[in-house]
Structure formats: C-alpha cells, structure tokens
N, C-alpha and C positions, 0 to 999 in steps of 0.2 A: 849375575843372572837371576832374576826371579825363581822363587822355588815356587810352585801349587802343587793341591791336592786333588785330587778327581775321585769323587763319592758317589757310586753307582746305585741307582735303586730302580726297580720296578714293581709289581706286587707280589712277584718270587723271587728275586734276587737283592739285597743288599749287601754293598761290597764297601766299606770306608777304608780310606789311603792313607794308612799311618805313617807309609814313608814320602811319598810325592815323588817330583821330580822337578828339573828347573829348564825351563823356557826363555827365549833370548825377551818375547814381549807377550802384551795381554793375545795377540790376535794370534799365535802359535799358538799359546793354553787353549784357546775357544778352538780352533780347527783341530787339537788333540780331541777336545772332548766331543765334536763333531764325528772324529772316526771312533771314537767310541762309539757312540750311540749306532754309527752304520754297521761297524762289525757285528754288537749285538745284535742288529736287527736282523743282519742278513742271518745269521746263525737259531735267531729264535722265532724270527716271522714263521718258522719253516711247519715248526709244530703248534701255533698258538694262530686263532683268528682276527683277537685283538692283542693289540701289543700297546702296550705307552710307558716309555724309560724316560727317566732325569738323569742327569749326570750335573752334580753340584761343583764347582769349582771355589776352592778355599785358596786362601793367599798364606804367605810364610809364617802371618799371624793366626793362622786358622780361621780366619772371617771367613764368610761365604762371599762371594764377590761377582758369581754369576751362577746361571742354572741356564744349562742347555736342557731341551729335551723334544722328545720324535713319539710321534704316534702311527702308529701301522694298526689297520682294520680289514677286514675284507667282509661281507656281508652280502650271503648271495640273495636274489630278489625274488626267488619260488618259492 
C-alpha cells in the first residue's frame, strides 16, 4: 500500500509528517487531505476572517506529488 505524507501550512500553522501513513491509492491520499483542510477550516474559520491552508502531499520518496488547498474569507460590505 502506498505510504504519503501530509504537510500542513497556513500563515500560523506549520505542521510537517515525518511519519505518514499509507493509503490503498492516489484518490484516498487526496480525499485525506481534503478532510484535512475541512476540519481545519471548520475549527479556524471560527476565529479568523480570512483563512487559506495548503496541505502538501509527499509520496514514500518524499517528493511532493500534489498540494491541496481551501480558502475561506468573509468580508462584510459597510
């Protein structure tokens, strides 16, 4: 089973995965790092008006092999 990495960043949190975990394929990793990004957001939207996280995804070799990422904003218009 594939192993990845999942490297969290935004512009207060960086988190790098020295241990990983493994995944049956690439579209599991992407949807892990999809709830990543949701859980963060749901838990930080809460206190921040803009939000924008990456979550990098490295393969067994450490390459980077994708980069999810979500942006959350609110902006009132008065």
């Amino acid at each position: 089973m594939p192993h990845y990495f999942f490297d969290i960043n935004d512009h207060d949190l960086s988190h790098r995965d020295d241990e990983g975990s493994a995944w049956p394929n690439r579209e599991a990793a992407r949807a892990h790092a999809m709830r990543i990004l949701a859980d963060i957001a749901r838990d930080e939207a809460r206190r921040q008006d803009r939000l924008h996280l990456f979550v990098t995804i490295r393969n067994e070799h450490r390459t980077v092999v994708a980069i999810a990422s979500l942006a959350v904003a609110c902006t009132w218009l008065d």
